[in-house]
ChimeraX commands (.cxc) that place a marker at each C-alpha (Angstrom):
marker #1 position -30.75,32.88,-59.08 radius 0.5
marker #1 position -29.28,31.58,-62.31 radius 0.5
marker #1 position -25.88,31.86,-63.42 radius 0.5
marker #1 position -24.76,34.79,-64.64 radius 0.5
marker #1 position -21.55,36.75,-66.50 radius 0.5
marker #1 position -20.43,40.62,-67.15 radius 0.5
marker #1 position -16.81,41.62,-68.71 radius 0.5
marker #1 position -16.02,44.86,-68.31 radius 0.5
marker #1 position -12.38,46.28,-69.78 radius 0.5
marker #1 position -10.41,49.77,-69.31 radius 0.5
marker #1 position -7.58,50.65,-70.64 radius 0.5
marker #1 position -5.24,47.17,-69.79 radius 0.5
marker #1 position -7.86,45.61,-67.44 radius 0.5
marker #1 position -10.06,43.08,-67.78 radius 0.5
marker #1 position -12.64,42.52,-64.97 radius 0.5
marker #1 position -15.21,39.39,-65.54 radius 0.5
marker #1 position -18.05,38.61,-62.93 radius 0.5
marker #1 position -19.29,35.32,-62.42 radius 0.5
marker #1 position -22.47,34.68,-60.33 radius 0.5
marker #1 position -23.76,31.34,-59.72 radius 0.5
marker #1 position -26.49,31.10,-57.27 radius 0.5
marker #1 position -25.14,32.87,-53.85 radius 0.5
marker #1 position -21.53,33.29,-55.25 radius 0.5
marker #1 position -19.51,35.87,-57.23 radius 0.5
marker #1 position -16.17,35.53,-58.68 radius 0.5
marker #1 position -14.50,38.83,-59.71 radius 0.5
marker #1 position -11.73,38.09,-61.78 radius 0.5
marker #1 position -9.26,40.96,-62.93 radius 0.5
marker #1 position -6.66,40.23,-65.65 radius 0.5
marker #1 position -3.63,42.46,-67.27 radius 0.5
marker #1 position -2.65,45.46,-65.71 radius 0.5
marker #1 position -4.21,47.48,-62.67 radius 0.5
marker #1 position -2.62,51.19,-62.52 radius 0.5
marker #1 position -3.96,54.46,-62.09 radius 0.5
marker #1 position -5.81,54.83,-65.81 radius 0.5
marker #1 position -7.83,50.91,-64.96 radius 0.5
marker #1 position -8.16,51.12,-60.99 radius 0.5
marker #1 position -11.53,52.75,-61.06 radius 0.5
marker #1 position -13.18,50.14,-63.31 radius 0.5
marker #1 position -11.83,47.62,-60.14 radius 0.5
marker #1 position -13.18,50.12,-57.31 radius 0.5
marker #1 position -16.47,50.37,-59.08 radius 0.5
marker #1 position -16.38,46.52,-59.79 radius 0.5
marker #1 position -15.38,46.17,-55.68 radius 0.5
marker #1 position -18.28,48.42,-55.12 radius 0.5
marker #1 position -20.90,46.33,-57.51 radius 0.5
marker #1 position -19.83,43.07,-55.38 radius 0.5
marker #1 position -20.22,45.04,-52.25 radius 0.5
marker #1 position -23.77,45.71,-53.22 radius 0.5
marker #1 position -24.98,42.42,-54.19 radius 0.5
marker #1 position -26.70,39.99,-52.24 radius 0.5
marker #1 position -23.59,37.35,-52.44 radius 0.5
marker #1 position -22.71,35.39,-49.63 radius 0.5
marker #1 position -19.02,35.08,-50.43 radius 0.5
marker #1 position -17.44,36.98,-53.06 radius 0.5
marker #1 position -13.89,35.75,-54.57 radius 0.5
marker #1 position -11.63,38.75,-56.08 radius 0.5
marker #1 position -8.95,36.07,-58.44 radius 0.5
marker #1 position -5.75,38.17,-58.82 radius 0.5
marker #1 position -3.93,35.52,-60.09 radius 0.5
marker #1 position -3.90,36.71,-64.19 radius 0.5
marker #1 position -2.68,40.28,-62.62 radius 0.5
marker #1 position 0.87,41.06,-65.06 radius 0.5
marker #1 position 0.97,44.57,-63.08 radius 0.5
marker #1 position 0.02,46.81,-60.32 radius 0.5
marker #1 position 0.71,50.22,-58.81 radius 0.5
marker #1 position 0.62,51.49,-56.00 radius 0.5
marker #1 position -2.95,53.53,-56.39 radius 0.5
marker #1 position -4.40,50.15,-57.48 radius 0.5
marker #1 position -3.05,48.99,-53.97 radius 0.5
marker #1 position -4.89,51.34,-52.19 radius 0.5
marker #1 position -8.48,50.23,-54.03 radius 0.5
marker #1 position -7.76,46.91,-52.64 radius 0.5
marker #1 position -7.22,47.38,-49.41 radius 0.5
marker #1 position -9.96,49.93,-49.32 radius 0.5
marker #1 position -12.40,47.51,-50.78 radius 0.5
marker #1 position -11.08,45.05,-48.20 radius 0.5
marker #1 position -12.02,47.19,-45.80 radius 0.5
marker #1 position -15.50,48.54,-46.86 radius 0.5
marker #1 position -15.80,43.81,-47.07 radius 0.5
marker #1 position -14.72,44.03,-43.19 radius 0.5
marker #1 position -17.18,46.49,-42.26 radius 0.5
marker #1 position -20.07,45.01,-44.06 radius 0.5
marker #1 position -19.29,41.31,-42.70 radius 0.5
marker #1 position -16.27,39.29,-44.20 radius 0.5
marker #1 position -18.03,38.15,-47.56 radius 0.5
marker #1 position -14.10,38.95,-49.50 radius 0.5
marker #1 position -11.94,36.65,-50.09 radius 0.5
marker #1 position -8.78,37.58,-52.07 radius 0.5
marker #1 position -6.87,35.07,-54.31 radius 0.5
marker #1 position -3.31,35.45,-55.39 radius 0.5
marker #1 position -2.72,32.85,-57.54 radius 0.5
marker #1 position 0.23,32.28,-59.06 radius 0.5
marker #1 position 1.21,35.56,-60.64 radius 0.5
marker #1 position 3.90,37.54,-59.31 radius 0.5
marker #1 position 2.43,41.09,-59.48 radius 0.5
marker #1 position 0.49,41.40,-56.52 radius 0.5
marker #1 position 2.53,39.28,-53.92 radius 0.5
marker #1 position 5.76,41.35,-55.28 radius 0.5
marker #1 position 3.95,45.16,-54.55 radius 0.5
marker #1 position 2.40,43.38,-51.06 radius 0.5
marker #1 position 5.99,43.07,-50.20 radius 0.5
marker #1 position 7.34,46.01,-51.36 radius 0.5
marker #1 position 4.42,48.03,-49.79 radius 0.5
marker #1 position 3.22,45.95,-47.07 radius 0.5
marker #1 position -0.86,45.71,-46.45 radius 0.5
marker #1 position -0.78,41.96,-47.33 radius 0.5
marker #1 position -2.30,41.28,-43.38 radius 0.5
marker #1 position -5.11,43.88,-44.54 radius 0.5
marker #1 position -6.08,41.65,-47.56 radius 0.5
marker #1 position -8.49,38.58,-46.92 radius 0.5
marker #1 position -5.71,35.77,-48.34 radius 0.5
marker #1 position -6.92,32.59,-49.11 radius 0.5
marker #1 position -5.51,29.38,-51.22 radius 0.5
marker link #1:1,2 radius 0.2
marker link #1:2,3 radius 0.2
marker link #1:3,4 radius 0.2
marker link #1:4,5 radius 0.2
marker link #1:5,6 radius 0.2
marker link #1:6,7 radius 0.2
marker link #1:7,8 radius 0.2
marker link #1:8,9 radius 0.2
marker link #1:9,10 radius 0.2
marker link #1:10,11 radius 0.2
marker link #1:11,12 radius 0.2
marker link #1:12,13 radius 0.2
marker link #1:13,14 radius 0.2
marker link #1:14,15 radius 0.2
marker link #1:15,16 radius 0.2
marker link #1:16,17 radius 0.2
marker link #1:17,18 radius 0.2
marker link #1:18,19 radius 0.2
marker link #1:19,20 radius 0.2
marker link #1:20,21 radius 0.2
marker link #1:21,22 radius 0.2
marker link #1:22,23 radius 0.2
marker link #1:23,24 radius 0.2
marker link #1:24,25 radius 0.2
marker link #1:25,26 radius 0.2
marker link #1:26,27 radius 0.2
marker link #1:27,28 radius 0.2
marker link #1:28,29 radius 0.2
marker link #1:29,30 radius 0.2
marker link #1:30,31 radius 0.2
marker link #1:31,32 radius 0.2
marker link #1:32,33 radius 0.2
marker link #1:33,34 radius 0.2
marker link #1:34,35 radius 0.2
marker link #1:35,36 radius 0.2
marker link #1:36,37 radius 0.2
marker link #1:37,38 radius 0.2
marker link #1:38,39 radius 0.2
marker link #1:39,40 radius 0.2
marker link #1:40,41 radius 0.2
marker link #1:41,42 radius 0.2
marker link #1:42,43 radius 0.2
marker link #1:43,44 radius 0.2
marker link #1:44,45 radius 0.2
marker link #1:45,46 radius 0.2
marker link #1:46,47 radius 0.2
marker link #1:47,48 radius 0.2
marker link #1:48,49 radius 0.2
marker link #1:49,50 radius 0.2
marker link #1:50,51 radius 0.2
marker link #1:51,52 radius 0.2
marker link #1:52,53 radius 0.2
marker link #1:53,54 radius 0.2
marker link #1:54,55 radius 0.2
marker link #1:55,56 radius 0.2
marker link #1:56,57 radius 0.2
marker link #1:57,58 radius 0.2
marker link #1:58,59 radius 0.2
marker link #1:59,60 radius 0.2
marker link #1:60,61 radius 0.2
marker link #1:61,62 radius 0.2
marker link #1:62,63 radius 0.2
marker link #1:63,64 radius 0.2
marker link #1:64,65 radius 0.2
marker link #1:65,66 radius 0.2
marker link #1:66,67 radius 0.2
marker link #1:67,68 radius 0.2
marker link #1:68,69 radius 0.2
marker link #1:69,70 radius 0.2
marker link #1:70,71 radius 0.2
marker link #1:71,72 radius 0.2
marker link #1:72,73 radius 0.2
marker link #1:73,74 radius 0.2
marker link #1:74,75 radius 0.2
marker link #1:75,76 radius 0.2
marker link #1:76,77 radius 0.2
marker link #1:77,78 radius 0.2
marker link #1:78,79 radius 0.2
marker link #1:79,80 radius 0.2
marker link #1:80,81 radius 0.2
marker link #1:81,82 radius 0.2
marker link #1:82,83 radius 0.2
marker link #1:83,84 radius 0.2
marker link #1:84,85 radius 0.2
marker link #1:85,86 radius 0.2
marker link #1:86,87 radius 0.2
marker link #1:87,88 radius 0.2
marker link #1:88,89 radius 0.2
marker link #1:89,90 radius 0.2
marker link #1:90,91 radius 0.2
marker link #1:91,92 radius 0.2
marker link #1:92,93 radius 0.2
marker link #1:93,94 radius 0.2
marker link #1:94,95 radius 0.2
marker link #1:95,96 radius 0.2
marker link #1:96,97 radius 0.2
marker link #1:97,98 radius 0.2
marker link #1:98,99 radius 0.2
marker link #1:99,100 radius 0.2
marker link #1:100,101 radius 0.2
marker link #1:101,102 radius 0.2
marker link #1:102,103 radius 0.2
marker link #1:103,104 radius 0.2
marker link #1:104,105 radius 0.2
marker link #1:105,106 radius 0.2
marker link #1:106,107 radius 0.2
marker link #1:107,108 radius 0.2
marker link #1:108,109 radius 0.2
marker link #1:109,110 radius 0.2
marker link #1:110,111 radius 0.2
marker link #1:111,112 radius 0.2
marker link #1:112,113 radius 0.2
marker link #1:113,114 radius 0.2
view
């Protein structure tokens, strides 16, 4: 399969999907909170379905985050677990989502990588 892109956007969120060939890289940017984290549960839920062998969820252009939007990740981290590891979570180097993992815990729940 051919590369591939889709940007969907709701209210401050911007999710794009990459696929190229057995890969998918979800990438959210702005502000996840409880008006925007249903576009990134349904995204979640889109990657969950596809065929990809590894999917990459880039947090790293993430200015904000509540603590609903929390709760879709590490739901979707789990439905990943269940269904056999493909999720892989980047941080990058935004503050947002390390700051609420803190605050909130569940960042041993989330599949971290570099």
């Amino acid at each position: 399969m051919g590369a591939s892109t889709s940007v969907r956007e709701e209210h401050l969120l911007t999710v794009r999907t990459d696929r190229d060939g057995s890969s998918l890289l979800v990438r959210a940017s702005g502000e996840i909170d409880f008006a925007s984290a249903g576009l990134l549960e349904e995204e979640l839920g889109r990657a969950l379905g596809c065929d990809a062998s590894m999917v990459v969820l880039d947090l790293g252009d993430i200015d904000f985050i509540d603590v609903t939007s929390l709760g879709v990740l590490l739901s979707g981290a789990e439905r990943f677990r269940e269904e056999g590891n493909r999720l892989s979570v980047w941080l990058g180097s935004g503050a947002a989502v390390p700051r609420l993992l803190e605050l909130c815990g569940g960042k041993d729940e989330l599949p971290l990588t570099d």
